[in-house]
N, C-alpha and C positions, 0 to 999 in steps of 0.2 A: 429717726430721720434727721431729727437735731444734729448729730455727729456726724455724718455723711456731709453734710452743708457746712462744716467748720474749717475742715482739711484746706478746701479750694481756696474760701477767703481767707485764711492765714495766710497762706502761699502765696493768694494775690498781692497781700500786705506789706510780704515779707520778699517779694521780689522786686516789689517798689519800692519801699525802703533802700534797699539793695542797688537800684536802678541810678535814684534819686543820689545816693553817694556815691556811686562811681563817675556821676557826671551824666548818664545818659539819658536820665530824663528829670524834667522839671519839677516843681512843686507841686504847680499847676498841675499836671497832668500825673503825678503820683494822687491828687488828691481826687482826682476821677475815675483812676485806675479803682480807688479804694470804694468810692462811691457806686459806682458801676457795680462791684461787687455784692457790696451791702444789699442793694438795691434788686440783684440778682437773685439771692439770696433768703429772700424775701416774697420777692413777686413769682419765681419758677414752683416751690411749693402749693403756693395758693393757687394758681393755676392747673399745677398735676393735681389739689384735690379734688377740683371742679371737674375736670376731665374724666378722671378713673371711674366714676358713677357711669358718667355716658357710657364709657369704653364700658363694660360690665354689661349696659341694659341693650346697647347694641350687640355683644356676643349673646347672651343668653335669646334671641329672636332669630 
């Protein structure tokens, strides 16, 4: 599950980097670009784990 969750935040990283040196976007906002991410990253898993049980004991009824 770990690898699945790498791709995106890289990408996110690496297109604010990106962003950040062609001028289009700020610091500021690459560095929430990245936090966002992180943050995403983090909280979507824990969440689908909590979830998928429910989902589970609601099919099998």
């Amino acid at each position: 599950m770990g690898l699945l969750l790498a791709a995106p935040l890289s990408l996110l990283v690496v297109a604010g980097t990106l962003g950040q040196k062609m001028g289009l976007l700020s610091s500021e906002l690459n560095g929430m670009l990245v936090l966002t991410a992180v943050l995403a990253s983090i909280l979507f898993p824990t969440i689908f784990r909590f979830l998928v049980p429910q989902l589970k004991q609601h099919k099998e009824t």
